[in-house]
C-alpha positions as CSV (number, residue, x, y, z in Angstrom):
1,X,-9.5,-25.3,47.7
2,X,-11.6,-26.8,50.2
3,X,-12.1,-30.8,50.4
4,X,-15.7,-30.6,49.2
5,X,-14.7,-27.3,46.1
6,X,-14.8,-28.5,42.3
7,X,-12.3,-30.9,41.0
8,X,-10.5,-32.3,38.0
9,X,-13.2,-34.1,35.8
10,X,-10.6,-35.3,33.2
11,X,-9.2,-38.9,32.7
12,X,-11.1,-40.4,35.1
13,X,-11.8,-44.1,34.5
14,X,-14.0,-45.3,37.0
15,X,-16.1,-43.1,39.4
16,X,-17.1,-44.9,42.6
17,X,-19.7,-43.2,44.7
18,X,-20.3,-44.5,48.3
19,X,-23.5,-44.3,50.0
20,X,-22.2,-43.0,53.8
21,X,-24.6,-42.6,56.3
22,X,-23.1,-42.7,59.6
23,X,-20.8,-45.4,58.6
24,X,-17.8,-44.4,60.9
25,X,-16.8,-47.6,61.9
26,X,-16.2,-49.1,58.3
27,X,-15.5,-46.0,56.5
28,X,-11.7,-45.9,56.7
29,X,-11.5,-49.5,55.5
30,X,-13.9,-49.1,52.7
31,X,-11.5,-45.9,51.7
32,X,-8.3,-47.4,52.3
33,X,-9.3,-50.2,49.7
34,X,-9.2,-47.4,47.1
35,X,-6.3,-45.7,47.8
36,X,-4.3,-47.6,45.7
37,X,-1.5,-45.1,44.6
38,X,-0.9,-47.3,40.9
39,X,-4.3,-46.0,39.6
40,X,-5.3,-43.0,42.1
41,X,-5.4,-40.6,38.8
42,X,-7.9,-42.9,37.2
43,X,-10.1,-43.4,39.8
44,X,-12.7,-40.7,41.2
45,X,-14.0,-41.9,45.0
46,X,-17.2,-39.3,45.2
47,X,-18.0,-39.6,49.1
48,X,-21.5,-38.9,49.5
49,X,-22.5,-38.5,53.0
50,X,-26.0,-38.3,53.3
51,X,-26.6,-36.4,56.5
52,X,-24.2,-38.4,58.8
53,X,-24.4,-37.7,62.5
54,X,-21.1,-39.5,63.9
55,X,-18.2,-38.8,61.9
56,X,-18.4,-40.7,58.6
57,X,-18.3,-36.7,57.7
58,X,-14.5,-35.8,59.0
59,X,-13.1,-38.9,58.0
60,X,-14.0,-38.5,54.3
61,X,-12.8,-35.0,54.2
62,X,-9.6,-36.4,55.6
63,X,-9.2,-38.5,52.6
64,X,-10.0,-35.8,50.4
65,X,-7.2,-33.4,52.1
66,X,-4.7,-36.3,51.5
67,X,-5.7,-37.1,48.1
68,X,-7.1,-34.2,46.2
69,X,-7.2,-35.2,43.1
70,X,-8.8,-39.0,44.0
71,X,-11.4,-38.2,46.9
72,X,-14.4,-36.1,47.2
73,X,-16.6,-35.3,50.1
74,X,-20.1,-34.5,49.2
75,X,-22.3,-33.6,52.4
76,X,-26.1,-33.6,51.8
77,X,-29.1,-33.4,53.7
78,X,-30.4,-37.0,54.6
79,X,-32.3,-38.6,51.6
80,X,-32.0,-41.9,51.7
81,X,-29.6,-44.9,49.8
82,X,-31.5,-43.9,46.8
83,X,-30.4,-40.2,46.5
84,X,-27.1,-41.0,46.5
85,X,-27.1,-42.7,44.1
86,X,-28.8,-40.0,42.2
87,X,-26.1,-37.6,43.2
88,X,-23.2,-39.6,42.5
89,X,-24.4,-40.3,39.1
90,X,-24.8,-36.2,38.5
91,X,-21.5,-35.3,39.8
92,X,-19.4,-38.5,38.2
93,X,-16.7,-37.8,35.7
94,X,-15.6,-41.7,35.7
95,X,-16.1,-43.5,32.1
96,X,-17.6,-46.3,34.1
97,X,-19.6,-45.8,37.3
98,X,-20.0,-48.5,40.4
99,X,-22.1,-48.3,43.6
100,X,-20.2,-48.6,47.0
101,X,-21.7,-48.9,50.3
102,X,-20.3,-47.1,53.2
103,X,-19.7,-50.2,55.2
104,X,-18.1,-52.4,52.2
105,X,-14.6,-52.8,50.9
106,X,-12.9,-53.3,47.1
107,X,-10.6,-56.2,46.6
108,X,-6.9,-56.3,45.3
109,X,-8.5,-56.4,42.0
110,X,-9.3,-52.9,42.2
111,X,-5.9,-52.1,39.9
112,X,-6.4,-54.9,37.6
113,X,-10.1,-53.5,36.9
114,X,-9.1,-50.0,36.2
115,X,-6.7,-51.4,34.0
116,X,-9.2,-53.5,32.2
117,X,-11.7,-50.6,31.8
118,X,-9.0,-48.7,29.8
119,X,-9.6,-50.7,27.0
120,X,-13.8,-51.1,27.8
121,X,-16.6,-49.8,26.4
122,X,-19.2,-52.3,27.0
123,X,-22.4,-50.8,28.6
124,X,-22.3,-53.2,31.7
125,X,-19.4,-54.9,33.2
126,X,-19.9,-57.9,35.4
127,X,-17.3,-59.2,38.0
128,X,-17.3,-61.7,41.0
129,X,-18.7,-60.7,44.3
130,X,-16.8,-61.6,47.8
131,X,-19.2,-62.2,50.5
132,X,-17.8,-61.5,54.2
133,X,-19.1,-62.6,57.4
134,X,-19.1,-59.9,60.1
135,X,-19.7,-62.1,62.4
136,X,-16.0,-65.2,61.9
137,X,-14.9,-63.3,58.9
138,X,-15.2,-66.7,56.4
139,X,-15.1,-65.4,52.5
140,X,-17.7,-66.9,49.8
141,X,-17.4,-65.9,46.8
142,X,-19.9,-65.6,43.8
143,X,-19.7,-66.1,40.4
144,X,-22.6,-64.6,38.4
145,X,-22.4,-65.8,34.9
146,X,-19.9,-69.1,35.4
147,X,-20.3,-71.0,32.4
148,X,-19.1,-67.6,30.0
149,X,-16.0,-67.2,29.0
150,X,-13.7,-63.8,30.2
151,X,-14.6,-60.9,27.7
152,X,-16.6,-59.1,25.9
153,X,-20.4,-60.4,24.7
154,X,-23.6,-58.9,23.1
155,X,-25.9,-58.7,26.5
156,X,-28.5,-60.8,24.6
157,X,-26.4,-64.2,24.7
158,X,-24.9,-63.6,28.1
159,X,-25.8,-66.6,29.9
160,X,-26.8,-65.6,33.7
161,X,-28.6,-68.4,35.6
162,X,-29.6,-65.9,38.6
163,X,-29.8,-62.7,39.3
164,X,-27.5,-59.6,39.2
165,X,-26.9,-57.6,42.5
166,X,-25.6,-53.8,42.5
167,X,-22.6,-55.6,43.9
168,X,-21.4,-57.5,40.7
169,X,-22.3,-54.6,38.3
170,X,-20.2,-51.3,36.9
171,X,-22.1,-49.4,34.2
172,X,-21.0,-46.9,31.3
173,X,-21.7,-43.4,33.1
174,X,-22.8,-42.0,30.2
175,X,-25.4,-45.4,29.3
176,X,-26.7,-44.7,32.6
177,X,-27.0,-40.8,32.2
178,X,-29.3,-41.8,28.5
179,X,-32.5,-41.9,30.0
180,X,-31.8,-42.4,33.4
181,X,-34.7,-43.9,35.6
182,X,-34.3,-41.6,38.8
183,X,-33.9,-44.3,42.0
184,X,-36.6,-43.6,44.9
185,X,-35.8,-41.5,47.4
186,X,-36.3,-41.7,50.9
187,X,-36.8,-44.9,50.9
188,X,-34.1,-48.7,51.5
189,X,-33.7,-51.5,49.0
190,X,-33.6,-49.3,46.4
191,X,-30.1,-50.6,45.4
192,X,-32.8,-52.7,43.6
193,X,-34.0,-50.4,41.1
194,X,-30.3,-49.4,40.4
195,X,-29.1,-52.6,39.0
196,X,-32.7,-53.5,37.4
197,X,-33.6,-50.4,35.2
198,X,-30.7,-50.2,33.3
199,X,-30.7,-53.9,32.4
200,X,-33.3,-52.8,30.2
201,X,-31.4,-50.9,27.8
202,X,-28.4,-53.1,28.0
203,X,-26.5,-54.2,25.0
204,X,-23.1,-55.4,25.1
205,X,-21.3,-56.7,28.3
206,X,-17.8,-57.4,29.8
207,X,-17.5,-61.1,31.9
208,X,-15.1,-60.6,34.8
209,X,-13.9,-63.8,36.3
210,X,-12.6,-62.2,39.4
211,X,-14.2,-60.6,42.4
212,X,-13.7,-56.7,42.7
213,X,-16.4,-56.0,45.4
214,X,-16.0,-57.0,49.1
215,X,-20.0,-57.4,50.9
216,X,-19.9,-57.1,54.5
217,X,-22.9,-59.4,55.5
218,X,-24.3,-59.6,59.0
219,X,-23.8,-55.6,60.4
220,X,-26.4,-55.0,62.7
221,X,-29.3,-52.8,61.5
222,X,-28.2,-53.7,57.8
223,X,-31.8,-53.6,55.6
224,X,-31.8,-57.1,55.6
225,X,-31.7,-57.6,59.3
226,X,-34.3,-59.2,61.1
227,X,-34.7,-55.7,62.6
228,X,-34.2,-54.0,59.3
229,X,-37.0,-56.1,57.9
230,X,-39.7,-55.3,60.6
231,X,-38.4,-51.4,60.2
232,X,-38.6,-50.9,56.5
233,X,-40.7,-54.1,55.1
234,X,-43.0,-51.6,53.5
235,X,-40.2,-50.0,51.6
236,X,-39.6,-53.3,50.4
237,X,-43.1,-53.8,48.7
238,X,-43.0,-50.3,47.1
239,X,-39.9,-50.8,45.7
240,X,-40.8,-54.2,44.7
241,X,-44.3,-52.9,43.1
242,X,-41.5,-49.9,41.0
243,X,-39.7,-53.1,39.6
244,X,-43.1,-54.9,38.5
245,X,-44.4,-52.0,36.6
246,X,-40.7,-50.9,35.0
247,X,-41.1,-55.0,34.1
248,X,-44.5,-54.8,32.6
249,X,-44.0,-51.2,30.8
250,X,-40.6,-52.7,29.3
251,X,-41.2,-56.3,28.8
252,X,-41.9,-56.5,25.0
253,X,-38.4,-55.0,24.2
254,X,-36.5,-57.7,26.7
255,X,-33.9,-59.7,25.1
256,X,-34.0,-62.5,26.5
257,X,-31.4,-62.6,29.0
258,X,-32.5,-59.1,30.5
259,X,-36.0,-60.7,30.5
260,X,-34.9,-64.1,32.5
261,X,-32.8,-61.9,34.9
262,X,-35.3,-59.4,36.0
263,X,-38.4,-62.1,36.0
264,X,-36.1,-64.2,38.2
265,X,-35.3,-60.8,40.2
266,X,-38.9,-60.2,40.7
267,X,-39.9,-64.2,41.7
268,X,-37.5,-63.7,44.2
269,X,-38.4,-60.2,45.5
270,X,-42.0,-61.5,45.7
271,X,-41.2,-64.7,47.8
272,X,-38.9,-62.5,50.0
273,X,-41.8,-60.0,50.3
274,X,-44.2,-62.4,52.0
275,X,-41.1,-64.5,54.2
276,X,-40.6,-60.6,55.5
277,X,-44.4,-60.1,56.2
278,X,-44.5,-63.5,58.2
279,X,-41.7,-62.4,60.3
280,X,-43.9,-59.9,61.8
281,X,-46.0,-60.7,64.8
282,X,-48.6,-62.9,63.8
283,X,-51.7,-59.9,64.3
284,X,-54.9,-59.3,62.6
285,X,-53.4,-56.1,61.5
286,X,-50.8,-58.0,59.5
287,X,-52.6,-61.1,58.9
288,X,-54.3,-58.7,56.9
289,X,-51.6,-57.1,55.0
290,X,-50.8,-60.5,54.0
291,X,-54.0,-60.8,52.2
292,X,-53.3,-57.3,50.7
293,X,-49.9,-58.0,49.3
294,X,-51.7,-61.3,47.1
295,X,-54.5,-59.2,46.1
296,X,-52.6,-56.7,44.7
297,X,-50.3,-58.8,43.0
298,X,-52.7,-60.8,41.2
299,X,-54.5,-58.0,40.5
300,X,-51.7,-55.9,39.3
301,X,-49.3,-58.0,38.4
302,X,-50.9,-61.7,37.7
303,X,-48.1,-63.9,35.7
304,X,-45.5,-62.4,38.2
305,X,-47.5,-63.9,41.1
306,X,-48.1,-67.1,38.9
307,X,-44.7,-67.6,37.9
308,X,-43.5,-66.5,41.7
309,X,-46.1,-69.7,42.8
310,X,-44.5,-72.0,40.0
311,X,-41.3,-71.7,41.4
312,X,-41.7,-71.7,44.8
313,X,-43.1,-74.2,47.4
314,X,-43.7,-71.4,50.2
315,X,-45.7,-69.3,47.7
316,X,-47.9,-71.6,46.1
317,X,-48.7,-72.4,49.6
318,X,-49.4,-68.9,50.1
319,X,-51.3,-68.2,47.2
320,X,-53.8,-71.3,47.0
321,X,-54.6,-70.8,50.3
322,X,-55.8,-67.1,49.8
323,X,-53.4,-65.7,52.3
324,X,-55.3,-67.9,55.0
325,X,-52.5,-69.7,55.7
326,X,-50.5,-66.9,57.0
327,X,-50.5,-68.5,60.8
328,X,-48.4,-71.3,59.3
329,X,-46.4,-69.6,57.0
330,X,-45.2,-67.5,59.7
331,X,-44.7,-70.5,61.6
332,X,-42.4,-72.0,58.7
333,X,-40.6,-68.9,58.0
334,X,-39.2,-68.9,62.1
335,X,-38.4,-72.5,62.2
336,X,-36.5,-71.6,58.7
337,X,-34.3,-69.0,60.4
């Protein structure tokens, strides 16, 4: 049987599916964090290499020679962080499902979760987040719900000051599958719409006071680059403008902790949105697409652009002023970083 044939799709606890494109230099750390032999025939590690031109390909395939049973290459013409995402969730066999990116790592939790998620069958499960620098290495970790106890909770009474990130989520394959939202294709930040759409559906959820997922912050050419940002800031607004119209469409049948979450996911999006235009050159071309970007909002999506402005000093300042302050804002924004 080849490394990338058919495979065992029974008693699989958790599928992970790992978005690698050309990732070589990170992929054999992000694999060796799930090769923990304790709970390698509960786990499912679906390798999706989406069109990989180094050799994110060969080391995958090396993983799934070694553990057949554990690993699985999937090689697929380049479609962006969205699609696979889509194809992971197609092929998973896992009772629960988590996102991995290519470059990122699982902690020594990894056991302990599987463990846990024998017993699970929340539709969400929640867990702390370590943040890495790439750059000295220092560890932060976040806690996104701190003030609820470990266990299990109806979704509805989860108290969640911020946001949730694809990072700190794992979902119920099979929730996920029930009217699954397909993620954009062909397009970054999409990770995005993966941990937003769901939350809409969301019932019950697991509180998981220990990190599982290791984010490598600071790789060159990540989406969230300076260089990232100029390269794909459009991407950003029409995934941003997907997550205000999934809001609007849904918003009568929030509870209200999915409602707080996504409105706060949205404020921030919004405010990111116009710090990422005024890192552009300042040009009448973009000066103008400024101007654009508050139009549409408040013509679209008015009380997000009104509650983005309550919130935040930088976009009130953008928003009474029409967009005409752009000049400064841009000014503020490179001072800022």
């Amino acid at each position: 049987m080849s490394a990338e044939g058919k495979y065992n799709k029974n008693g699989k606890l958790l599928t992970v599916s790992i978005a690698a494109y050309n990732v070589e230099a990170y992929l054999t750390e992000t694999l060796e964090s799930l090769a923990v032999p304790e709970i390698l025939d509960e786990l499912e590690v679906l390798v999706i290499d989406d069109g990989s031109t180094d050799s994110t390909g060969e080391i995958a395939r090396k993983y799934a020679e070694k553990y057949p049973g554990t690993f699985h290459l999937i090689s697929k013409e380049n479609g962006g962080y969205g699609s696979t995402i889509n194809r992971g969730l197609t092929e998973a066999s896992g009772r629960y499902f988590k996102q991995l990116d290519g470059d990122d790592s699982f902690s020594e939790d990894l056991a302990d979760f599987i463990r846990l998620l024998r017993e699970r069958s929340e539709d969400l499960i929640i867990t702390r987040v370590i943040r890495r620098s790439e750059k000295d290495g220092n560890e932060t970790v976040r806690d996104y719900a701190p003030d609820m106890p470990e266990g299990s909770c109806l979704f509805s009474e989860a108290d969640i000051p911020d946001i949730l990130t694809m990072h700190s989520v794992a979902f119920r394959t099979d929730f996920l599958r029930e009217k699954w939202h397909p993620i954009t294709e062909r397009c970054v930040y999409t990770d995005l719409e993966y941990v937003t759409y769901p939350l809409v559906r969301v019932k019950t959820a697991y509180i998981v006071h220990r990190p599982l997922y290791v984010y490598r912050i600071g790789v060159e050419g990540q989406s969230i680059s300076a260089v990232g940002i100029r390269k794909h800031y459009r991407e950003h607004q029409k995934v941003l403008v997907h997550l205000c119209c999934a809001y609007r469409d849904h918003a009568s049948d929030l509870c209200g902790t999915a409602d707080s979450v996504i409105r706060t996911r949205l404020r921030l999006e919004t405010v990111m949105h116009m710090k990422y235009l005024c890192m552009l050159d300042v040009t009448p071309g973009h000066f103008a697409e400024f101007r654009r970007f508050l139009h549409r909002m408040g013509e679209s999506f008015p009380d997000i652009l009104a509650d983005t402005a309550e919130s935040s000093g930088f976009a009130r300042l953008a928003v009474k002023s029409g967009g005409f302050m752009y000049p400064l804002l841009t000014a503020l924004v490179r001072v800022s970083s």
